[in-house]
N, C-alpha and C positions, 0 to 999 in steps of 0.2 A: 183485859183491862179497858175501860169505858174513857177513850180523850175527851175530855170534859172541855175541849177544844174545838171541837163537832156540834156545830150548828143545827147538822139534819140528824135527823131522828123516823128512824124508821120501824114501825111496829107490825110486827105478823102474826095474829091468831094461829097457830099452826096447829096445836091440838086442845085444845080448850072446848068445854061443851058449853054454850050458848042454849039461851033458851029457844032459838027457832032449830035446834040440832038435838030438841030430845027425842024426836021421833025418830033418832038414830041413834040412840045412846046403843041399842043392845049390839050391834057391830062396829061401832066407831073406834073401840079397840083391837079388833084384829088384826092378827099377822098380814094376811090376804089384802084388808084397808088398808094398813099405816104402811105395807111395803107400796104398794100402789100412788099411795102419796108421798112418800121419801122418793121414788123415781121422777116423779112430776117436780116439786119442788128440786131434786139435785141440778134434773136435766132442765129446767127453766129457769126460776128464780135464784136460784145461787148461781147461776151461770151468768146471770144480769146482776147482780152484783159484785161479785168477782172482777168483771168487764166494763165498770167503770172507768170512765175517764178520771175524775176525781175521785180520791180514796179519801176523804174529807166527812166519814159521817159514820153513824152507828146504827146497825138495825137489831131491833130483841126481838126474839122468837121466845112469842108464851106456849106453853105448852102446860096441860096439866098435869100435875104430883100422881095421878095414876094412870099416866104413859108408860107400857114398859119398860121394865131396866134395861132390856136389849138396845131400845129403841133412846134412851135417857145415853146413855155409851156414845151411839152415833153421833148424837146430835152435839155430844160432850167432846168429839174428837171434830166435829165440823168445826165448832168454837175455837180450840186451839189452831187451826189452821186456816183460820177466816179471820183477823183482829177487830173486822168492820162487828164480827158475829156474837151476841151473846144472847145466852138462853134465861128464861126466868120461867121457874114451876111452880103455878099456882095452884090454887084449889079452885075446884070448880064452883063453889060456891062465891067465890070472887068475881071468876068468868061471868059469873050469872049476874052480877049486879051491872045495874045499867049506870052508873058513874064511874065503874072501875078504879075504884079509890083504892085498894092495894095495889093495883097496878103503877098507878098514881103517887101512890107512898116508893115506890120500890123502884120506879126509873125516874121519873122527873124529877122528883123534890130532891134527890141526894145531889142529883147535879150541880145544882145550887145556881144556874143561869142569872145574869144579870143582863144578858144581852137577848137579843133574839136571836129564836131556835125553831126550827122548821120541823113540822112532822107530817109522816105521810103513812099512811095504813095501807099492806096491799094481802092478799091472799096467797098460801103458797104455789099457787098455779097460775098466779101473775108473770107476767113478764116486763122489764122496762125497759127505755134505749139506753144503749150505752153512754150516753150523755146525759143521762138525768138528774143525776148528783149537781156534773158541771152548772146544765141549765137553771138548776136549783138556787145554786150559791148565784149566775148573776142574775138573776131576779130577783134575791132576794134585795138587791138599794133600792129596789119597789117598794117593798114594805118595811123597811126600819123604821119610818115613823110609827107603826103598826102595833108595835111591842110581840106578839108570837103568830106564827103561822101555820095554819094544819089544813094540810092537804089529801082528799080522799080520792084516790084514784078510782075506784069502783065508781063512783056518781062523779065527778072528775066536778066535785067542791074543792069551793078552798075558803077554811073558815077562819076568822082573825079572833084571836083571843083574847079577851081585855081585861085582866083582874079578873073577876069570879062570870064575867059575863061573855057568851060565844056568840057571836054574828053568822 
């Protein structure tokens, strides 16, 4: 269940086909792939999240509707045993759009935020410190005048939201 109490917000492409990811469509399903990337991701990124200081926040793993069931299971029992963890499967035809507007419908808006909320995108083969959450929340009296915050670790942006307009 998603505490709607959770300021940070964390999102992971984990398996979703992008459009700079079609010159990999014909093996981005495989057993030999996705085991390869479920080891990376266990032994990294869920180990930095787990290993937080602050347990204070929620991260989604998208993942697309034709991920195997094998593979749909796992990720179904990581959930239950991570409460930071919840999975969302789209279609790739979603993935594909550059405003992510199901993705959009389906985690932010039901939240229903009146306050500010931190977001941070990372790869499953990211790693963070074990303080990142912490450091998150006190930075955030930085930006409360700000109204939302989105943080990209890959280009290590950090974009302020404004009603329909991104800085």
């Amino acid at each position: 269940m998603i505490n709607r109490k959770n300021n940070i917000i964390g999102l992971v492409r984990y398996s979703v086909l992008t459009d700079y990811r079609t010159y990999k469509q014909h093996d981005f399903f495989t057993e030999k792939y996705l085991d390869y990337r479920l080891g990376i991701f266990q032994n990294f990124l869920l180990k930095c999240l787990q290993n937080q200081t602050d347990k204070n926040f929620d991260v989604f793993l998208l993942h697309s509707e034709d991920l195997p069931q094998r593979y749909k299971d796992i990720f179904n029992t990581l959930e239950e045993n991570n409460v930071f963890l919840h999975n969302i499967y789209i279609a790739n035809s979603d993935a594909k759009n550059p405003n992510y507007d199901a993705i959009k419908t389906r985690i932010i808006e039901p939240m229903n935020f009146n306050d500010l909320f931190i977001t941070f995108r990372c790869d499953n083969d990211d790693s963070l410190p074990c303080n990142y959450i912490e450091k998150t929340h006190h930075s955030r009296t930085l930006f409360d005048f700000l109204g939302r915050l989105s943080d990209s670790l890959c280009h290590n942006l950090i974009g302020v939201l404004d009603g329909n307009r991104q800085y």
